[in-house]
C-alpha positions in Angstrom: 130.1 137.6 99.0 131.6 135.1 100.8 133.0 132.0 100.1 132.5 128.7 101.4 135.7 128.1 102.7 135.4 130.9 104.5 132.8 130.1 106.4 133.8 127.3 107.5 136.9 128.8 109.0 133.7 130.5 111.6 131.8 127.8 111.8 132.3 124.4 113.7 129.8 121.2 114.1 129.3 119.6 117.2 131.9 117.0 116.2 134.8 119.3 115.9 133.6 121.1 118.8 133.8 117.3 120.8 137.9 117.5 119.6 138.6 121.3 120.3 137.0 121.2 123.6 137.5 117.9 125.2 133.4 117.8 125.5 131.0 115.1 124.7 128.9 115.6 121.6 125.7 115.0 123.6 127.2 117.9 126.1 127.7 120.3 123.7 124.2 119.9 122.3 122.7 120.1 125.7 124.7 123.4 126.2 123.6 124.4 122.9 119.8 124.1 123.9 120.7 126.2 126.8 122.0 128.8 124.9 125.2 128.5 126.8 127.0 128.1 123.5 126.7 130.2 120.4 125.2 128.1 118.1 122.3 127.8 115.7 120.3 124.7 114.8 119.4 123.6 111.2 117.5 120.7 110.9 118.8 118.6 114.1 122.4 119.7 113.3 123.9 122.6 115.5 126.4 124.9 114.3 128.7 127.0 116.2 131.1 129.7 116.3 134.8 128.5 116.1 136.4 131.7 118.4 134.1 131.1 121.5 135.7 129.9 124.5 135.6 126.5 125.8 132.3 126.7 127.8 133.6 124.2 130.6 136.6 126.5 131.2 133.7 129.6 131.5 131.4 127.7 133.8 134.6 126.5 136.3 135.7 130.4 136.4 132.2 131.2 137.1 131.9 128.6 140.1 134.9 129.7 141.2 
């Protein structure tokens, strides 16, 4: 079984996601509902995985 604390060395909210990545919160949501993040909604809060890359630093190699 896992504990808490464990889980939420995984798992991130958009807030923490805002500091890690550099991102607006509104962003990240948005890149959320385009399933460019991995994430998973509850309510209106999204949660996401804390060892994903940065998703701006994916999209600029991929425009590149």
């Amino acid at each position: 079984m896992l504990k808490i604390s464990k889980i939420q060395e995984l798992l991130m909210g958009t807030e923490e996601a805002h500091k890690l990545w550099g991102l607006s919160q509104d962003h990240i949501k948005k890149l959320c509902r385009q399933g460019k993040c991995e994430a998973f909604q509850i309510g209106k809060t999204w949660i996401l995985l804390k060892n994903q890359p940065n998703p701006k630093k994916k999209q600029e190699e991929t425009d590149a």
